[in-house]
Backbone and ligand atoms as CSV (ligand in chain L), in Angstrom:
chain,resi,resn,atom,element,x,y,z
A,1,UNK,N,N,0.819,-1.196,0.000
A,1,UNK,CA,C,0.000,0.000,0.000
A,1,UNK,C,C,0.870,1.272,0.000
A,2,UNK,N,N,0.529,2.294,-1.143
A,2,UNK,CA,C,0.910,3.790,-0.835
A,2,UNK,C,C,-0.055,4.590,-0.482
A,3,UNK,N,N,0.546,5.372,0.587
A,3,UNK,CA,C,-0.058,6.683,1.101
A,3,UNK,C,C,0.650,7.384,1.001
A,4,UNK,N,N,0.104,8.665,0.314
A,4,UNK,CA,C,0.433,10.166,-0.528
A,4,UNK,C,C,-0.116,10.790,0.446
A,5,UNK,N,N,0.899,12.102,0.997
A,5,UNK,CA,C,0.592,12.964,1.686
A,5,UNK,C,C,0.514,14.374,0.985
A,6,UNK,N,N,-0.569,15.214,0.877
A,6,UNK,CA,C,-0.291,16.565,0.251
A,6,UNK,C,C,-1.077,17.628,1.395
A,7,UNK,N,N,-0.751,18.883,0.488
A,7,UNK,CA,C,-1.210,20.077,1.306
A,7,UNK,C,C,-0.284,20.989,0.667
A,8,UNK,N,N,-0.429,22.371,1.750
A,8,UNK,CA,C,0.110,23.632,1.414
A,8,UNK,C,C,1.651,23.665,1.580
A,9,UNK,N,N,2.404,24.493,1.005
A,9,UNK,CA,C,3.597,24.496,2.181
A,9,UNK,C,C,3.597,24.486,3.500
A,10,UNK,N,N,4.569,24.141,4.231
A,10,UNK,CA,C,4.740,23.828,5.756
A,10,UNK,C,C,3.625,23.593,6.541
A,11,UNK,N,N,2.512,22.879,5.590
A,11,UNK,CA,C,1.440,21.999,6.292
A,11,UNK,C,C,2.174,20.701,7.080
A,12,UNK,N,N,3.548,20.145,6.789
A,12,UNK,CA,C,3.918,19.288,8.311
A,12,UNK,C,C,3.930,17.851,7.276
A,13,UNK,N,N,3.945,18.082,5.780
A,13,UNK,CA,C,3.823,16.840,5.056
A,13,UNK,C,C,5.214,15.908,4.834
A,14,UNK,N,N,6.276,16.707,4.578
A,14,UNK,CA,C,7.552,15.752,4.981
A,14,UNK,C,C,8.140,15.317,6.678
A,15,UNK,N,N,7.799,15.998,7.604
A,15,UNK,CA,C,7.862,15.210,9.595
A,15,UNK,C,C,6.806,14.502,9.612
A,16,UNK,N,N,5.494,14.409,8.987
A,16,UNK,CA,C,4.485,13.799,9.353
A,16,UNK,C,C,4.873,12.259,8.253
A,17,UNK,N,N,5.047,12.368,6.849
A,17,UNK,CA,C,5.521,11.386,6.333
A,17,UNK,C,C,6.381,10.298,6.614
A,18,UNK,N,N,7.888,10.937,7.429
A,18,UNK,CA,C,8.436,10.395,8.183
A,18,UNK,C,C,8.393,9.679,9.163
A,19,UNK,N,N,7.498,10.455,9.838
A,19,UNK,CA,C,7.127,9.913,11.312
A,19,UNK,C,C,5.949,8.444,11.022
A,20,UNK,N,N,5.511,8.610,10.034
A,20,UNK,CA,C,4.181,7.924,9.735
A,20,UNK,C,C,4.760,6.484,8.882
A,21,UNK,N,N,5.748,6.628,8.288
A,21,UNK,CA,C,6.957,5.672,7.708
A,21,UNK,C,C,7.345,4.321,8.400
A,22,UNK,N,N,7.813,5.334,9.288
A,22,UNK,CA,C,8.680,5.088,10.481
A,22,UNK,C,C,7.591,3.965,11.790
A,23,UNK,N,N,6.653,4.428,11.972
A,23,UNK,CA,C,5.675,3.503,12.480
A,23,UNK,C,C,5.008,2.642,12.272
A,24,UNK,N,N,4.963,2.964,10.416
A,24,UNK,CA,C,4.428,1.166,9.451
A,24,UNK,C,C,5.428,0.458,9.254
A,25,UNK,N,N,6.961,1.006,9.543
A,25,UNK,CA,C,7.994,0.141,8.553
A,25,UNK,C,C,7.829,0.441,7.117
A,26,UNK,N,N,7.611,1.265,6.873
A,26,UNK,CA,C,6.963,1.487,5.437
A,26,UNK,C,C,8.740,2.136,4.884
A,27,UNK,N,N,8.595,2.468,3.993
A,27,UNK,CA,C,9.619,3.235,2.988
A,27,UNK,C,C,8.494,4.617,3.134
A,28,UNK,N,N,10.127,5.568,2.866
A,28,UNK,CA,C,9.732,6.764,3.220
A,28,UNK,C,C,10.006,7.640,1.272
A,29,UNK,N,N,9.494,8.663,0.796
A,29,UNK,CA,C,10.235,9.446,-0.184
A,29,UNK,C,C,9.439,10.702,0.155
A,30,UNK,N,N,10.294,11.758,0.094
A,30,UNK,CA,C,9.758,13.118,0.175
A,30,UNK,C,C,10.377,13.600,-1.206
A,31,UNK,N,N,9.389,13.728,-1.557
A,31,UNK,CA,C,9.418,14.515,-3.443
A,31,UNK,C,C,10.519,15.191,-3.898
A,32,UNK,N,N,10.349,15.898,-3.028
A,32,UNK,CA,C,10.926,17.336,-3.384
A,32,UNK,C,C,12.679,16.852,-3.225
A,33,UNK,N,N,12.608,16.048,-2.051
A,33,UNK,CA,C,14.166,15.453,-1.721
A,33,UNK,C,C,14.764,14.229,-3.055
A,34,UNK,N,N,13.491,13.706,-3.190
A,34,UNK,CA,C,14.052,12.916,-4.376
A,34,UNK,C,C,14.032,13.574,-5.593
A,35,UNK,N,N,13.601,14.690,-6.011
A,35,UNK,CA,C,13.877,15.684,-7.198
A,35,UNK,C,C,15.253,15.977,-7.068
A,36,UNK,N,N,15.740,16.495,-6.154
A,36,UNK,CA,C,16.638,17.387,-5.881
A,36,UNK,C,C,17.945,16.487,-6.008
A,37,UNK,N,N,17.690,15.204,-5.473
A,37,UNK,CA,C,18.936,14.472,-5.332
A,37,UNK,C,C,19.526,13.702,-6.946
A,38,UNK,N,N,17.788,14.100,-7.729
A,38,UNK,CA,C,18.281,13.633,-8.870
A,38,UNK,C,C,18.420,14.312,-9.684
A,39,UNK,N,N,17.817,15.483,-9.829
A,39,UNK,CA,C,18.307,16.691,-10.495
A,39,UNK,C,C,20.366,17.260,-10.182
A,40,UNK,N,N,20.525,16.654,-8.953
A,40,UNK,CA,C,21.748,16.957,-8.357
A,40,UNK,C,C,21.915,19.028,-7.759
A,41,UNK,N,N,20.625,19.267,-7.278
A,41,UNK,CA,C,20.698,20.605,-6.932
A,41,UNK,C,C,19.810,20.925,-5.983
A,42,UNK,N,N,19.389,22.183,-5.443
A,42,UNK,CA,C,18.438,22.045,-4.244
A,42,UNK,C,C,17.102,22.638,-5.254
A,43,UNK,N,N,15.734,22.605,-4.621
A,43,UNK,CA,C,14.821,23.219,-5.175
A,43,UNK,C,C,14.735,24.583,-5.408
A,44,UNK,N,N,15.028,25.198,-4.739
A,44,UNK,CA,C,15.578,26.902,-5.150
A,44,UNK,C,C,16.402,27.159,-6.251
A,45,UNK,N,N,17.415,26.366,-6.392
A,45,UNK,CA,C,18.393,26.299,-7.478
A,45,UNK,C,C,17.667,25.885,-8.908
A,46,UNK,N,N,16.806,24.850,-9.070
A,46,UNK,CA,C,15.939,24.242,-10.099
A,46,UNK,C,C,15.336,25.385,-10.666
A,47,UNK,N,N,14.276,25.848,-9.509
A,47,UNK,CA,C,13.691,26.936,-10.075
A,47,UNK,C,C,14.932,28.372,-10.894
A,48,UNK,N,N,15.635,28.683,-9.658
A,48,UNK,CA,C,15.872,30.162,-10.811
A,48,UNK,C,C,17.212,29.347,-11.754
A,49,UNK,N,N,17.790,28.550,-11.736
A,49,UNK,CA,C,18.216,27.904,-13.249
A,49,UNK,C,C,17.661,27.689,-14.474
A,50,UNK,N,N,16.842,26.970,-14.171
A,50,UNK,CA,C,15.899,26.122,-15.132
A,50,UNK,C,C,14.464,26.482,-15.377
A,51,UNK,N,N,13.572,27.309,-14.157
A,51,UNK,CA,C,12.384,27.921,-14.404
A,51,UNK,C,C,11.332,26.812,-14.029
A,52,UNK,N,N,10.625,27.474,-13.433
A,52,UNK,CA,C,8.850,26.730,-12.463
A,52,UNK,C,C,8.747,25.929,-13.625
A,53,UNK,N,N,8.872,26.151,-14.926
A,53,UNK,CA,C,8.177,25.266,-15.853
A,53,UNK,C,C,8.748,23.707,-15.873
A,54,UNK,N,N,10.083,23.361,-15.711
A,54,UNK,CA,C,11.146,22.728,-16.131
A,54,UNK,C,C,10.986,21.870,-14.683
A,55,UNK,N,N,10.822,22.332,-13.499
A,55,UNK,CA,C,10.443,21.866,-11.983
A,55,UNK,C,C,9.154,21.154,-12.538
A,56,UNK,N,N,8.460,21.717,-12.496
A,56,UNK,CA,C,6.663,21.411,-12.677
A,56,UNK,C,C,7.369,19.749,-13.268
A,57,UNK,N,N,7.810,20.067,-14.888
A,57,UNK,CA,C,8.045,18.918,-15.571
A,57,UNK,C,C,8.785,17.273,-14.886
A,58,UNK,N,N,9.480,17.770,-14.418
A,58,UNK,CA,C,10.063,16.808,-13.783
A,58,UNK,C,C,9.544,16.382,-11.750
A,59,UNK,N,N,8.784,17.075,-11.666
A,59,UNK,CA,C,8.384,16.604,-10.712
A,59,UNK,C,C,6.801,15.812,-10.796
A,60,UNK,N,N,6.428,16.161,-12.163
A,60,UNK,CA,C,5.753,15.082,-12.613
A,60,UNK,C,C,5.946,13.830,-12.845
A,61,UNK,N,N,7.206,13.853,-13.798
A,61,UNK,CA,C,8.049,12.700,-14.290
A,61,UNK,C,C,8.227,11.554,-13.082
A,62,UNK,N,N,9.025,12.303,-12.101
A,62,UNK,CA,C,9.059,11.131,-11.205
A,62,UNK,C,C,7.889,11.064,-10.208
A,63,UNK,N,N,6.871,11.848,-9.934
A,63,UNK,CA,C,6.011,11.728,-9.482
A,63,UNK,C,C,5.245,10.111,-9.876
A,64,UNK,N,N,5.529,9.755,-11.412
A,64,UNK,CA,C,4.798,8.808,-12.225
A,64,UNK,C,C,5.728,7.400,-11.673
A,65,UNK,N,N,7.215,8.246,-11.565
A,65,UNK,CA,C,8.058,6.792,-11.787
A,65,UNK,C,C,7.655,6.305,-9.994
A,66,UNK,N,N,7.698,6.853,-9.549
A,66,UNK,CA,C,7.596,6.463,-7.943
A,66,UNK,C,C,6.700,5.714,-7.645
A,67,UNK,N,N,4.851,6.140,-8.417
A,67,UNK,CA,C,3.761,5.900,-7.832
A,67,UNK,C,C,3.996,4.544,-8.566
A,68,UNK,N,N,4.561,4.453,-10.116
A,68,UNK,CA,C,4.398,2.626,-10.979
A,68,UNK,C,C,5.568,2.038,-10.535
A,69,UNK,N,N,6.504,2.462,-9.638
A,69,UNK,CA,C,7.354,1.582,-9.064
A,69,UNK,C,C,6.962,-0.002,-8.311
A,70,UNK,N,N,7.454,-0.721,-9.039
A,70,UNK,CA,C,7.167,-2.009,-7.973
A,70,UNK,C,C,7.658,-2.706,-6.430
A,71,UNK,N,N,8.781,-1.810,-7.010
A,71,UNK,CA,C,10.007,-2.357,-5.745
A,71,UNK,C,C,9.701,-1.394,-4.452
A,72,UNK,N,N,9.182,-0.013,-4.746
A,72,UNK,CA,C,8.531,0.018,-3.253
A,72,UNK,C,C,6.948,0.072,-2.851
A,73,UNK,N,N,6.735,-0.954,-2.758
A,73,UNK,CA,C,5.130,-1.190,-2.541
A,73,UNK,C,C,4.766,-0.227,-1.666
A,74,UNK,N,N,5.377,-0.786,-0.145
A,74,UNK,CA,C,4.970,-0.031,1.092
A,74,UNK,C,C,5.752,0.979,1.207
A,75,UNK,N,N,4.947,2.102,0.869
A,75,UNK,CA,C,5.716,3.495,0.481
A,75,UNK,C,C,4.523,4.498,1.666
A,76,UNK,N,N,5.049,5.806,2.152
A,76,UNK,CA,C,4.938,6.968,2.547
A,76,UNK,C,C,5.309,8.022,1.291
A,77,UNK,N,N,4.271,8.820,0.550
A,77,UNK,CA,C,5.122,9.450,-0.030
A,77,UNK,C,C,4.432,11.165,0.003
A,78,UNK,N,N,5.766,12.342,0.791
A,78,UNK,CA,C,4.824,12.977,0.867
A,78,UNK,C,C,5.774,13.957,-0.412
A,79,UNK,N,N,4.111,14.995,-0.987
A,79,UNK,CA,C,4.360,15.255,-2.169
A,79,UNK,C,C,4.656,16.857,-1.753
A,80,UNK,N,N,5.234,18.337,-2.626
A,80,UNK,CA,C,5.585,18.893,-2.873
A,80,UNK,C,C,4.028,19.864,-2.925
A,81,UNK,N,N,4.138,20.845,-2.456
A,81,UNK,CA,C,2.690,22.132,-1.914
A,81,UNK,C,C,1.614,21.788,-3.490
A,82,UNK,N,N,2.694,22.025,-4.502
A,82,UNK,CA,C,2.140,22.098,-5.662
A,82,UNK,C,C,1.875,20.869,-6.643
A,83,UNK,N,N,2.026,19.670,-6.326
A,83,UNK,CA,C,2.080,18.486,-7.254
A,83,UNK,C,C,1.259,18.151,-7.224
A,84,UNK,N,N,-0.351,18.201,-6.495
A,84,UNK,CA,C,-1.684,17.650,-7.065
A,84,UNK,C,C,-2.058,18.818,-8.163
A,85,UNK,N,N,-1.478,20.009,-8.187
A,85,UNK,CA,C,-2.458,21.266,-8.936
A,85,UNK,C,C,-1.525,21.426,-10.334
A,86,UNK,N,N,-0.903,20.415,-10.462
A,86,UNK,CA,C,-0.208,20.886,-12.250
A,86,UNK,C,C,-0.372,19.396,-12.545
A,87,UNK,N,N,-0.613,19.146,-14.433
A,87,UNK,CA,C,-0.773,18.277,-15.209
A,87,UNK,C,C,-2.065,17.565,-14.729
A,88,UNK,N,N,-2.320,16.270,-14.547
A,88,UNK,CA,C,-3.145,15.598,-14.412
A,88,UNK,C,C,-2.493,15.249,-13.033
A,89,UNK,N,N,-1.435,15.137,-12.339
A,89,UNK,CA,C,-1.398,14.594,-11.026
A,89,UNK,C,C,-2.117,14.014,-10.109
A,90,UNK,N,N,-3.212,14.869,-9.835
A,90,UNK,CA,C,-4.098,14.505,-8.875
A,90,UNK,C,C,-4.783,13.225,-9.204
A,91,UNK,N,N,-5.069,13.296,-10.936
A,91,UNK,CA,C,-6.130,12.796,-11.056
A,91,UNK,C,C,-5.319,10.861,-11.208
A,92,UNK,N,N,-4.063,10.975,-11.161
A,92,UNK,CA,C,-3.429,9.930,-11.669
A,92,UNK,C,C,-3.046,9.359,-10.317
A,93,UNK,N,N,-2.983,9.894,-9.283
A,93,UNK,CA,C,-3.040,9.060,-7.661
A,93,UNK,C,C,-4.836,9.058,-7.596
A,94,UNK,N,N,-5.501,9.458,-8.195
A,94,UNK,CA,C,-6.899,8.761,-7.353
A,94,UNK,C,C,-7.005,7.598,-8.275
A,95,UNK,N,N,-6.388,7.329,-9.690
A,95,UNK,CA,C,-6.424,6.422,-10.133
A,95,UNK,C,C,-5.896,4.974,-10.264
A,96,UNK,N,N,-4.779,5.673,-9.616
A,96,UNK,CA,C,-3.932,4.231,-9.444
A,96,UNK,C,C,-4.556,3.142,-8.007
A,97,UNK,N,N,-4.397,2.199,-8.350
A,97,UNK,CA,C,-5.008,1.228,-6.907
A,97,UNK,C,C,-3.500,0.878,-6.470
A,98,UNK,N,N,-4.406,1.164,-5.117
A,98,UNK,CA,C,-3.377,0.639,-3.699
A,98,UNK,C,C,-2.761,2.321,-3.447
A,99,UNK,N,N,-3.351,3.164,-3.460
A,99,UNK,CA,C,-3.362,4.432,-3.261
A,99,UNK,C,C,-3.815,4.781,-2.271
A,100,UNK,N,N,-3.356,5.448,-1.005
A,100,UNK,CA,C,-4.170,6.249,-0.005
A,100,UNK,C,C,-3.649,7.631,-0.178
A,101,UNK,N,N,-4.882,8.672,-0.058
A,101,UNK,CA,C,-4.415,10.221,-0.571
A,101,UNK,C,C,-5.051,11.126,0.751
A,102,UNK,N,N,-3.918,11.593,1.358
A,102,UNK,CA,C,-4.225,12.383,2.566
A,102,UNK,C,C,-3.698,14.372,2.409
A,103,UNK,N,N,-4.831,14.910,2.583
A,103,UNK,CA,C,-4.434,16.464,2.323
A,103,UNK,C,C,-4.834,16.625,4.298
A,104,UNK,N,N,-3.363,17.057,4.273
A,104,UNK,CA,C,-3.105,17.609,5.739
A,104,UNK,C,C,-3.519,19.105,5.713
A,105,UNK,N,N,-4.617,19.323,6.487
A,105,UNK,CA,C,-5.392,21.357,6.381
A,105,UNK,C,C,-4.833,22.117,7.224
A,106,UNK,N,N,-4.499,23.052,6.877
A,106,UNK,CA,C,-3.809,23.668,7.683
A,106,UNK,C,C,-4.599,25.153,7.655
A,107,UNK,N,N,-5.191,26.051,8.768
A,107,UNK,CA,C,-6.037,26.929,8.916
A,107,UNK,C,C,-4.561,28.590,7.952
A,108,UNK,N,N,-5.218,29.698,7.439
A,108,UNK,CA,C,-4.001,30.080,7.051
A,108,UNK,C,C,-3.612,31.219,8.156
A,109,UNK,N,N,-3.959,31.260,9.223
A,109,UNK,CA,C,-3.207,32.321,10.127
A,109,UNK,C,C,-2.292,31.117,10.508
A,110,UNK,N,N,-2.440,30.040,10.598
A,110,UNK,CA,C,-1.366,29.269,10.946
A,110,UNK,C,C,0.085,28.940,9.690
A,111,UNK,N,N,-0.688,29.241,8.517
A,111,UNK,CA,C,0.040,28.959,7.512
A,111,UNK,C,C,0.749,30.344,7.349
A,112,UNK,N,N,0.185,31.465,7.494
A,112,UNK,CA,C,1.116,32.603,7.382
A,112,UNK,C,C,2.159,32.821,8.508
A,113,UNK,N,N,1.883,32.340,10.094
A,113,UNK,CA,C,2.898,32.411,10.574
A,113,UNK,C,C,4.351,31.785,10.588
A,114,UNK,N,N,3.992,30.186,9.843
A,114,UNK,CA,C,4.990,29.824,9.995
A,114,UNK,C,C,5.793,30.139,8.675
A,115,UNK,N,N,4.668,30.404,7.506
A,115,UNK,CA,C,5.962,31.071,6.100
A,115,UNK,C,C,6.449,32.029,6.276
A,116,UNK,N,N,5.687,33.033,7.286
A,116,UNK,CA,C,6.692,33.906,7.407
A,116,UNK,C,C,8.072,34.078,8.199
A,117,UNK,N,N,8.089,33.181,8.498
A,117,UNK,CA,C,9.449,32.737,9.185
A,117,UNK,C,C,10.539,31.566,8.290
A,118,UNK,N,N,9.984,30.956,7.980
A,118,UNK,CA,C,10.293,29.952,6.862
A,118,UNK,C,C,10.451,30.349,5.159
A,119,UNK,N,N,10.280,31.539,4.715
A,119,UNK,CA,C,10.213,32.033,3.372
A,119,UNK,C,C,11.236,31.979,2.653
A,120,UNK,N,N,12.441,32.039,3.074
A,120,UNK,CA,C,13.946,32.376,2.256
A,120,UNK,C,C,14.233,31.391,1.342
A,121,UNK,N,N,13.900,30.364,2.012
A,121,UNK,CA,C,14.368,29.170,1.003
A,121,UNK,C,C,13.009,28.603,-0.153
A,122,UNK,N,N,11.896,29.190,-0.040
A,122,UNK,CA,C,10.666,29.019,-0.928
A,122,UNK,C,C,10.532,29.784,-1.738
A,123,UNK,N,N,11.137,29.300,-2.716
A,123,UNK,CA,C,11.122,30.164,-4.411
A,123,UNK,C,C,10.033,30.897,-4.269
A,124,UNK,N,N,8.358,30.427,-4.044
A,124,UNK,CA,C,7.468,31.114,-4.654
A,124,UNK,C,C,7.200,31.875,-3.772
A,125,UNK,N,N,7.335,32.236,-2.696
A,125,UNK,CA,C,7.262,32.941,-1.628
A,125,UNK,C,C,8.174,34.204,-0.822
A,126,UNK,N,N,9.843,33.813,-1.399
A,126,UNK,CA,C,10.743,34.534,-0.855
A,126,UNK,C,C,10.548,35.604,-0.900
A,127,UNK,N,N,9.795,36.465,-2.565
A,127,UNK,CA,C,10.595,37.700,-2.070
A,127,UNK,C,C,9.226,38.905,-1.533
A,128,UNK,N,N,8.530,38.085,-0.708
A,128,UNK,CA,C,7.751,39.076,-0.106
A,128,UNK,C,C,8.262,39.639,1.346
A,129,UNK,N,N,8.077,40.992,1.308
A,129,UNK,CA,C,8.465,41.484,1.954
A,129,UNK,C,C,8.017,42.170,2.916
A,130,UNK,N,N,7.114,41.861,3.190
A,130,UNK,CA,C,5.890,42.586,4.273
A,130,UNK,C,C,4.594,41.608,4.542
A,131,UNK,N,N,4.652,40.900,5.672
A,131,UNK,CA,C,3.510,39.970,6.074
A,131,UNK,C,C,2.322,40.151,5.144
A,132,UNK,N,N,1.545,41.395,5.239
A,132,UNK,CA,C,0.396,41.200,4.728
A,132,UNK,C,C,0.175,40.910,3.215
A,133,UNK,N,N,1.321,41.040,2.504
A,133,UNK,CA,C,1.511,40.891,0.801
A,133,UNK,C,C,0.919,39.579,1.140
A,134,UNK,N,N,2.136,38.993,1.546
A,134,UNK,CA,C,2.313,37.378,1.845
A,134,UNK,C,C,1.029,36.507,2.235
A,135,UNK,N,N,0.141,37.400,3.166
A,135,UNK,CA,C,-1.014,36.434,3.997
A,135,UNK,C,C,-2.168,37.126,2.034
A,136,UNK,N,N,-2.013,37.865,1.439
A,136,UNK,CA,C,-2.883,37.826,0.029
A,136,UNK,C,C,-2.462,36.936,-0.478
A,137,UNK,N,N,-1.503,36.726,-1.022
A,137,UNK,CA,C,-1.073,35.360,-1.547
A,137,UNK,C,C,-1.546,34.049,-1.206
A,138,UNK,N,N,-1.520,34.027,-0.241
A,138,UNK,CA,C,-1.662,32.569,0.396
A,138,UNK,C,C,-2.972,32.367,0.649
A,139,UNK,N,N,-3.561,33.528,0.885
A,139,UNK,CA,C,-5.233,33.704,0.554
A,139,UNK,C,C,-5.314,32.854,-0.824
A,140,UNK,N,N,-5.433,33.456,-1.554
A,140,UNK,CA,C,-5.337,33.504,-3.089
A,140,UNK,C,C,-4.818,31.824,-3.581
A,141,UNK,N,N,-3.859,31.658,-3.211
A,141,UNK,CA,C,-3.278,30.702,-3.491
A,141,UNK,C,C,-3.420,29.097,-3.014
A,142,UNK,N,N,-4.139,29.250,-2.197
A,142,UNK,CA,C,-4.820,28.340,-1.309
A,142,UNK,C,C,-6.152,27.833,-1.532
A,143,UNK,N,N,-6.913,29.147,-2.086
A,143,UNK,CA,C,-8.181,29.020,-2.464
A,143,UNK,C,C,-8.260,28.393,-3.845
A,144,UNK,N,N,-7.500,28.652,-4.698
A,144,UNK,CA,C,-7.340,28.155,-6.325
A,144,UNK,C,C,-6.912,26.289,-6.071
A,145,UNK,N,N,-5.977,26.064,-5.190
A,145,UNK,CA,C,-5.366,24.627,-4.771
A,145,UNK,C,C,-5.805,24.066,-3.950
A,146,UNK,N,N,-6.959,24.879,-3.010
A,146,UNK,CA,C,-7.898,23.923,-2.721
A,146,UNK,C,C,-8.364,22.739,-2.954
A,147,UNK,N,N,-8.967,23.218,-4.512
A,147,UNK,CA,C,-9.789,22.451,-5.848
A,147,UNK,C,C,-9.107,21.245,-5.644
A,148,UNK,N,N,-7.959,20.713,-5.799
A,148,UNK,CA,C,-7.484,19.819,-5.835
A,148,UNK,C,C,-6.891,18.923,-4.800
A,149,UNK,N,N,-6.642,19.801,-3.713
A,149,UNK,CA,C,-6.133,19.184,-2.515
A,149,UNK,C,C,-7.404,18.671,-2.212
A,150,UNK,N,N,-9.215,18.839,-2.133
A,150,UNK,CA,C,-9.922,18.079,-1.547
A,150,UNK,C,C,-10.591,17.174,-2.391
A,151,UNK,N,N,-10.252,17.186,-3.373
A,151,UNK,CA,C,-9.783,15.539,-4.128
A,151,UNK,C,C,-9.826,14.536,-3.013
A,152,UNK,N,N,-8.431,14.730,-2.501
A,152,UNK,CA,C,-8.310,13.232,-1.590
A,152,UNK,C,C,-9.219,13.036,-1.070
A,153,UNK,N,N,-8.309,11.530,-0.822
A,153,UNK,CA,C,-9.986,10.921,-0.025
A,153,UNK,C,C,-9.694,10.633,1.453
A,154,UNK,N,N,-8.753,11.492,2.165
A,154,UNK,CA,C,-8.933,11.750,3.353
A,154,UNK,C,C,-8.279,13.268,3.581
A,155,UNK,N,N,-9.438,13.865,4.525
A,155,UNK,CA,C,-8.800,15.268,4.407
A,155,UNK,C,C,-8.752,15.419,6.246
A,156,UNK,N,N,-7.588,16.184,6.757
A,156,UNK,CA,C,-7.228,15.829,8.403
A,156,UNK,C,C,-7.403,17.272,8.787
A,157,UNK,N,N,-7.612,18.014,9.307
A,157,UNK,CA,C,-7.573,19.541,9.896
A,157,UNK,C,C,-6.174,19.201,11.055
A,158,UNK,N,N,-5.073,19.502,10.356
A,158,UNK,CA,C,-4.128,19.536,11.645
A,158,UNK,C,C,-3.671,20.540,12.082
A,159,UNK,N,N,-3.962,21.630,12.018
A,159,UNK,CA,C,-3.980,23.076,12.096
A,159,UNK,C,C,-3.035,22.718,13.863
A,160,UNK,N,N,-4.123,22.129,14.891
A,160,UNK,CA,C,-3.990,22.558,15.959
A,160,UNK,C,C,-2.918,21.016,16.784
A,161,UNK,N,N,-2.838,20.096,15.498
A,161,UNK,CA,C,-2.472,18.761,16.251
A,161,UNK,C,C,-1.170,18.697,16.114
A,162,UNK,N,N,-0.659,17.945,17.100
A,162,UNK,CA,C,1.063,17.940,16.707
A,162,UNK,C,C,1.174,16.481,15.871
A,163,UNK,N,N,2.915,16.880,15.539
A,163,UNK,CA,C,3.318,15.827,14.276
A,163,UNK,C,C,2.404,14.245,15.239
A,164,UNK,N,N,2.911,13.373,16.458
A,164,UNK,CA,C,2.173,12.189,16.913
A,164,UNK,C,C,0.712,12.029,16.651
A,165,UNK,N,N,-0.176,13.196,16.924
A,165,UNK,CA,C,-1.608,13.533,16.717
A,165,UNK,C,C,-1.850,12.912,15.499
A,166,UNK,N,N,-0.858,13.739,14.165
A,166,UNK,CA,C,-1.160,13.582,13.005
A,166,UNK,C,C,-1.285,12.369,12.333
A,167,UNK,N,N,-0.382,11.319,12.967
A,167,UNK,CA,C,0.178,10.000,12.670
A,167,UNK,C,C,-0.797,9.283,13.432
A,168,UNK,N,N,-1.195,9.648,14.209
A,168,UNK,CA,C,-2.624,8.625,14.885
A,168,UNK,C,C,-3.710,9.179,13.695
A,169,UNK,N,N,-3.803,9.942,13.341
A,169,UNK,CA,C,-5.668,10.290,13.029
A,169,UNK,C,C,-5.022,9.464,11.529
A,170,UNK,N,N,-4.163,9.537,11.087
A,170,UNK,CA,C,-3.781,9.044,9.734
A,170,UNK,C,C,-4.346,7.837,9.518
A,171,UNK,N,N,-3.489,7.113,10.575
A,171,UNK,CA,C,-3.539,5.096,10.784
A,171,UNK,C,C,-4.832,4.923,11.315
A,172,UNK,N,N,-5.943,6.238,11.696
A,172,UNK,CA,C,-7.235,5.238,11.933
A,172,UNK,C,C,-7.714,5.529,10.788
A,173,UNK,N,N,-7.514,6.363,9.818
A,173,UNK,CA,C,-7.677,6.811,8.689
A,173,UNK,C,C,-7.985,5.456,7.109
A,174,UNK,N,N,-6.967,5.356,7.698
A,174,UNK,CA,C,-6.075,4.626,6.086
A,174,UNK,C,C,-6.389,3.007,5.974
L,1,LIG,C1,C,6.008,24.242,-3.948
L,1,LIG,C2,C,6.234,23.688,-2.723
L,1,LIG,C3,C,7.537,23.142,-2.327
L,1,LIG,C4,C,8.364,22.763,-3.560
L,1,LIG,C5,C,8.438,23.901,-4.513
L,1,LIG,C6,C,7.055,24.351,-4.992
L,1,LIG,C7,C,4.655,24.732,-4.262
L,1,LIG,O1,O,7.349,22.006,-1.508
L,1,LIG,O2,O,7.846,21.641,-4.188
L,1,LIG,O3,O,9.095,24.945,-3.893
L,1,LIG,O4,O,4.340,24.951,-5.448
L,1,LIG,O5,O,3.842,24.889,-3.315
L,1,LIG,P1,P,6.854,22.086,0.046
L,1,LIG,O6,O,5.370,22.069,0.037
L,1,LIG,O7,O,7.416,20.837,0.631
L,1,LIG,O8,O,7.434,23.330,0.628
């Protein structure tokens, strides 16, 4: 069995993946880490090298190779803010069997506090420069990726729960 973790940025989807891994024995992949390690660069670097478009592309690519992989059945895999809302993505984890699809919610006064502390290293986010730009955005940006984050077919409000919380409501979940 795979379970796909998505959501917003610093909705808690790569510690919660881990942690949630780690308690099935499962195999762990965080997207963005396996892009990066195969691209040979960090995600910041992808983007202003190569351009959102060229990211998008290849985080599709292996998005595909991961989910038709055989060799890791029992997988954790949590995905990247943006990988249910470009190409068909979304629609290609509700399709595949032996799929579990979890969008971790995160309320956005909670989501603006912690990007705003966390921004430097988030391409799409860095160069705001004044909280309230930032909390329009994420307004905005949240509401459009919604659409797709409640796709899944389990949706968790962890706004207020810590990473253990998250990993229990998951496994009665799944
Ligand atoms: C993105 C989120 C990032 C990373 C990239 C784009 C997005 O992942 O994939 O910077 O479009 O929301 P995290 O959600 O792990 O920060």
């Amino acid at each position: 069995m795979k379970t796909v973790l998505l959501g917003y940025m610093s909705s808690g989807k790569s510690s919660v993946g881990k942690l949630l891994a780690k308690q099935m024995q499962y195999d762990f992949i965080d997207l963005d880490h396996y892009i990066s390690e195969n691209e040979g660069m960090p995600i910041s670097e992808i983007f202003n090298l190569k351009g959102e478009l060229y990211f998008r592309k290849k985080e599709k690519e292996y998005l595909e190779k991961i989910l038709r992989s055989s060799t890791t059945t029992n997988l954790v895999l949590s995905l990247g803010g943006g990988t249910p809302c470009y190409y068909n993505n979304m629609r290609l984890i509700l399709e595949q069997t032996g799929i579990n699809s979890v969008y971790l919610k995160v309320n956005i006064e909670t989501l603006l506090q912690r990007l705003w502390k966390e921004k430097e290293h988030r391409p799409l986010i860095a160069h705001y420069k004044d909280k309230e730009g930032l909390e329009e955005f994420i307004r905005k940006h949240l509401f459009e990726r919604q659409f797709y984050y409640l796709k899944a077919q389990h949706v968790i409000d962890v706004s207020k729960l810590s990473f253990n919380q998250i990993v229990e409501n998951i496994q009665l979940k799944i």
